[in-house]
C-alpha positions, -999 to 999 in steps of 0.1 A, spaced: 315 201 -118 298 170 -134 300 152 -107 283 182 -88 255 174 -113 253 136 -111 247 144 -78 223 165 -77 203 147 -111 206 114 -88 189 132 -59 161 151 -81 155 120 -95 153 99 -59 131 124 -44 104 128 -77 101 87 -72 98 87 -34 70 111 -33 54 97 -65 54 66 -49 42 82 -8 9 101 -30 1 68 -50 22 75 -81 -7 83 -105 2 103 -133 -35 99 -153 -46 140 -152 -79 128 -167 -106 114 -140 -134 90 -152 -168 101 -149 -199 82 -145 -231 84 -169 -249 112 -149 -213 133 -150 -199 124 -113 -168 119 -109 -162 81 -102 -148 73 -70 -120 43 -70 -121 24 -40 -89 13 -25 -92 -25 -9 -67 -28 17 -56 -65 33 -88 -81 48 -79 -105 80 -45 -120 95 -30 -147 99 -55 -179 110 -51 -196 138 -55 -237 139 -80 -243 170 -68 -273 196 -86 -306 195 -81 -305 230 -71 -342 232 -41 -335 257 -52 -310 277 -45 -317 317 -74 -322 338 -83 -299 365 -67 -301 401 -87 -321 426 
């Protein structure tokens, strides 16, 4: 019977951080309002740009066909 409730403790507990974690895991019940009494808005920045590639010189290129 305890192990019956390890188990299902363990999985209560696995589930409460996987969806914490899927809705952004903020526990703050208060939000922060501006001067004129707006709710502020927090803009999320995601990952700008890839990975960079390094252009050729072009110094051993083949020349065209004849």
């Amino acid at each position: 019977m305890k192990r019956l409730f390890t188990l299902v403790m363990t999985m209560l507990l696995g589930a409460t951080l996987a969806f914490g974690q899927a809705t952004g895991g903020s526990t703050d019940t208060k939000a922060p309002k501006t001067a004129s009494g707006k709710k502020a808005t927090k803009t999320k920045k995601g990952h700008k740009g890839g990975k960079k590639s390094k252009k050729s010189s072009g110094g051993t290129t083949t020349p065209p066909p004849k």
